[in-house]
C-alpha positions as CSV (number, residue, x, y, z in Angstrom):
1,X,-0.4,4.7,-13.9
2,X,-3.4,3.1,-15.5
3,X,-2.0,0.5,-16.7
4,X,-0.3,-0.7,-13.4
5,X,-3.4,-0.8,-12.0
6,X,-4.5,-3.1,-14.7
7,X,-1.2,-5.7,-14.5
8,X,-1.8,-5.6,-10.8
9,X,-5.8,-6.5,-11.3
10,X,-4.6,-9.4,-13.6
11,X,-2.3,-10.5,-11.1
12,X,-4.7,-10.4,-8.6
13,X,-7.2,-12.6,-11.1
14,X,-4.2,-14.8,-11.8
15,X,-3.7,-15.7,-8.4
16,X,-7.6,-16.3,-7.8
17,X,-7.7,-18.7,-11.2
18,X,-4.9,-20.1,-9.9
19,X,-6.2,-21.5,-6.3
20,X,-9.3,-21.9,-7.9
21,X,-11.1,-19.9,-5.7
22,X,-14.3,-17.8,-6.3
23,X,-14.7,-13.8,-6.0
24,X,-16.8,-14.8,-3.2
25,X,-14.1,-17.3,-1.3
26,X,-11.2,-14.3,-1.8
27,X,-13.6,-11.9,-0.1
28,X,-14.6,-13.9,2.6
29,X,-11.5,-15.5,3.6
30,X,-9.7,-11.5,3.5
31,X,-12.7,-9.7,4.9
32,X,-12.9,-7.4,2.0
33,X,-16.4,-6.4,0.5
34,X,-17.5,-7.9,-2.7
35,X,-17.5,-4.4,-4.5
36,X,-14.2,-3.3,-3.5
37,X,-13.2,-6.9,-4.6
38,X,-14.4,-6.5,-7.6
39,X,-13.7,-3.2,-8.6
40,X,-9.7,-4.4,-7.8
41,X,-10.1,-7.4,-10.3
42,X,-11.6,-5.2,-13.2
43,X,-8.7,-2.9,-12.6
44,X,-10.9,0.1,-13.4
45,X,-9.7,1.9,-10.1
46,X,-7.2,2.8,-7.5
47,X,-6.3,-1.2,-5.5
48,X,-4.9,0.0,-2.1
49,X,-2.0,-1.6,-0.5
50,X,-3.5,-2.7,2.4
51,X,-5.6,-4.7,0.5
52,X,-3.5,-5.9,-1.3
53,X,-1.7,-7.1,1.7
54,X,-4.5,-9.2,3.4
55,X,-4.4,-11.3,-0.2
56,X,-0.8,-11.6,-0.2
57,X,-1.0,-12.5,3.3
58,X,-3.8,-14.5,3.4
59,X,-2.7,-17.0,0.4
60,X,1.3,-16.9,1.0
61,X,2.0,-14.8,-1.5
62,X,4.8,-11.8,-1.7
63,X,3.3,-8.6,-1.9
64,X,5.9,-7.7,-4.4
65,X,4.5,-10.7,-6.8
66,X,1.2,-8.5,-6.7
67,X,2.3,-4.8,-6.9
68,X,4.9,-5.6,-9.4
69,X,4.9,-9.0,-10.7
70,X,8.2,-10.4,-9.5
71,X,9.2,-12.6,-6.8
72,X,11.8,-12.0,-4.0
73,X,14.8,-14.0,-4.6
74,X,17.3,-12.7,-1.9
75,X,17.6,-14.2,1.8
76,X,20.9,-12.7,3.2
77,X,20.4,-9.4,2.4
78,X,18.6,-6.7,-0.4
79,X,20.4,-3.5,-1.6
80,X,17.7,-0.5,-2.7
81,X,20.2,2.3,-3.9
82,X,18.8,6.1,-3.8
83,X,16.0,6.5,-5.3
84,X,16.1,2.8,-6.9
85,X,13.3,0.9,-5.8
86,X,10.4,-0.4,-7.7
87,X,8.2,2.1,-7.8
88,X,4.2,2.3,-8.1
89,X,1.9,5.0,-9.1
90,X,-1.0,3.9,-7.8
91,X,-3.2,7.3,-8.2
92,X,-2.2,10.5,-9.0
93,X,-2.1,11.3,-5.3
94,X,0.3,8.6,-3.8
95,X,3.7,6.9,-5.3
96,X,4.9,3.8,-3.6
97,X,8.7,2.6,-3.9
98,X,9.2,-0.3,-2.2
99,X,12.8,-1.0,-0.8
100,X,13.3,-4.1,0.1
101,X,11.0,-5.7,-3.3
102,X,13.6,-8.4,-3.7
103,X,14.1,-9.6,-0.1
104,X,12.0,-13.2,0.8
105,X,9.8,-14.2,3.4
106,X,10.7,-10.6,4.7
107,X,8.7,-9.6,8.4
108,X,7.6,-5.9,6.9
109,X,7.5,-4.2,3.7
110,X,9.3,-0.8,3.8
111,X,8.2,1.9,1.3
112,X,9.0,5.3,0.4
113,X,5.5,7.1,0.2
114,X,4.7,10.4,-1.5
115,X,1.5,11.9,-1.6
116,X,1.0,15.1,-3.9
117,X,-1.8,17.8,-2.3
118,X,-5.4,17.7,-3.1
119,X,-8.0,20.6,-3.1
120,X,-8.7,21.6,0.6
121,X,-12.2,20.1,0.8
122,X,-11.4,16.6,-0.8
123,X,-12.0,14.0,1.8
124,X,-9.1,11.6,2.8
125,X,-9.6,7.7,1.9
126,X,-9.3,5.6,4.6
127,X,-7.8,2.1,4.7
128,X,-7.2,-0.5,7.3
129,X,-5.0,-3.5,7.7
130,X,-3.6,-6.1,9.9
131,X,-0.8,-5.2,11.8
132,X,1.2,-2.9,12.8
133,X,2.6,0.8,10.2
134,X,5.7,2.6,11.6
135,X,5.7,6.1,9.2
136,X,9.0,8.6,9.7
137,X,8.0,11.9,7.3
138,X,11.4,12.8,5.3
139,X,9.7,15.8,3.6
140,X,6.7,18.1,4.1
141,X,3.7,17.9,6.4
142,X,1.3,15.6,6.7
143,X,-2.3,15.5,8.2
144,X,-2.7,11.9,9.6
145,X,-6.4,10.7,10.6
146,X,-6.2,7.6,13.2
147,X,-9.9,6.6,13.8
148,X,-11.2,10.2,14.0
149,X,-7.9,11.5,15.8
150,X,-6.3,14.3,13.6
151,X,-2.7,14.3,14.1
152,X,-0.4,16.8,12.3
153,X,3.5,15.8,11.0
154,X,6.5,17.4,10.3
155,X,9.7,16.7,8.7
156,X,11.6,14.4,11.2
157,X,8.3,13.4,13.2
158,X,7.5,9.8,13.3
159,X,4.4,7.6,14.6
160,X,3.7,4.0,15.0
161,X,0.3,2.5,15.2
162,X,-2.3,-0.4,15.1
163,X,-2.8,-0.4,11.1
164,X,-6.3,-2.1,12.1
165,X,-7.7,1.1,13.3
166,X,-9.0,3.2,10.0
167,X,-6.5,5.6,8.9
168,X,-6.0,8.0,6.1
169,X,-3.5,11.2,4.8
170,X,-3.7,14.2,3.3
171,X,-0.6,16.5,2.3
172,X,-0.6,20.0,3.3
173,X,0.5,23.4,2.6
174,X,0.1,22.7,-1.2
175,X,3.4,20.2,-1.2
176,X,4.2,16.8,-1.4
177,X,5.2,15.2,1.7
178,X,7.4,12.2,2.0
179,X,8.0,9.3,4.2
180,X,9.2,6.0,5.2
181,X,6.1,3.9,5.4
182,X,6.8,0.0,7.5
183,X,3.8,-2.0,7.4
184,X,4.3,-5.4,9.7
């Protein structure tokens, strides 16, 4: 885990160095903050998605060249068998494994998101994005916070919402929970 946090941090510095930009121009033109920045760069903690996103997004990038260090290469269509997809550990708390990592130019970036349980009291991280996040839970229940809204799901339930609005999840009963994560 630790060290996919690092390749990822060196990607992300890559593609700075790259466009010659500064820490300060990459924050700016994404809206990040300088310390969250940072601390993504120096790969010395957790680098959410979301962020990752608005870099990808905001420099033509795939997010797949990020989390993973590969470009999509397929137009016509991308095959992601069973439990085959490239697969990130980004904390000990959430797995992402994208499906569709080696599909171009694609319009969303499915996932299959597990989150392991935390003690009761720990507080949920929040993140927001631009666009739009579809989630269907496959297994387990999930506590999903939507700008202060608590909203509980079950195996089967589905929500789609304005990913700008701050939103965080917590597994409950003591169990992961699963789902189908679509982040447009």
């Amino acid at each position: 885990m630790d060290e996919q946090i690092k390749q990822i941090a060196e990607r992300l510095r890559g593609l700075r160095e790259v466009l010659e930009l500064s820490v300060e121009d990459v924050v700016k033109d994404c809206g990040l903050s300088i310390e969250e920045y940072a601390q993504a760069e120096s790969g010395e903690s957790d680098i959410s998605v979301s962020m990752l996103q608005k870099v990808a997004r905001k420099y033509g990038v795939a997010l797949d060249a990020l989390m993973f260090g590969e470009e999509p290469k397929m137009s016509t269509y991308f095959l992601t068998r069973a439990g085959k997809g490239t697969s990130i550990e980004r904390t000990k708390a959430y797995k992402y494994q994208s499906l569709a990592a080696g599909f171009k130019d694609r319009k969303a970036d499915p996932f299959i998101v597990t989150v392991e349980p935390k003690e009761e009291d720990c507080p949920i991280t929040f993140n927001a994005h631009a666009g739009q996040e579809f989630n269907l839970i496959i297994e387990g229940r999930m506590l999903l916070n939507i700008n202060g809204k608590e909203l509980i799901l079950n195996a089967g339930d589905s929500i789609y919402f304005d990913s700008k609005q701050p939103h965080g999840m917590k597994a409950l009963d003591g169990k992961s929970v699963k789902f189908l994560a679509m982040i447009m």
